[in-house]
Phi, psi and omega in degrees: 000130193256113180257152200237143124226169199246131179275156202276131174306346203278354215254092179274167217210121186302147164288144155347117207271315175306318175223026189068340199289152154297132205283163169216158191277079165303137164232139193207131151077007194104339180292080185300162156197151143260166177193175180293110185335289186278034136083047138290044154146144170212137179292163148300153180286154176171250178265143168296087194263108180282309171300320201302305174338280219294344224245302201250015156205037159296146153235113138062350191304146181250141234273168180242312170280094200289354190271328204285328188248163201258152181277163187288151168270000000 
């Protein structure tokens, strides 16, 4: 039996990089993960890992201003 629950707003949490939604919490077999509502990505099961979350769907910037970074001395 597969349970769905939604993390607490207090609790922060990166969106999904595929589609922006917010993780929600599974539990499948005694087992948590979080993952992605519409299934792009789930930590593995075990313990509820958030850092794992935030780690593999941070995105990125990327510099735009090529004036903005200083060369090494």
């Amino acid at each position: 039996m597969i349970n769905i629950y939604p993390i607490q707003p207090a609790v922060f949490c990166e969106p999904c990089k595929d589609c922006g939604a917010r993780p929600v919490i599974k539990l499948e077999n005694s087992k948590y993960s979080v993952m992605c509502p519409n299934n792009h990505y789930s930590t593995k099961p075990g313990l509820i890992d958030i850092n794992d979350w935030n780690l593999k769907n941070k995105i990125h910037n990327q510099f735009t201003d090529p004036k903005s970074v200083q060369k090494a001395s």
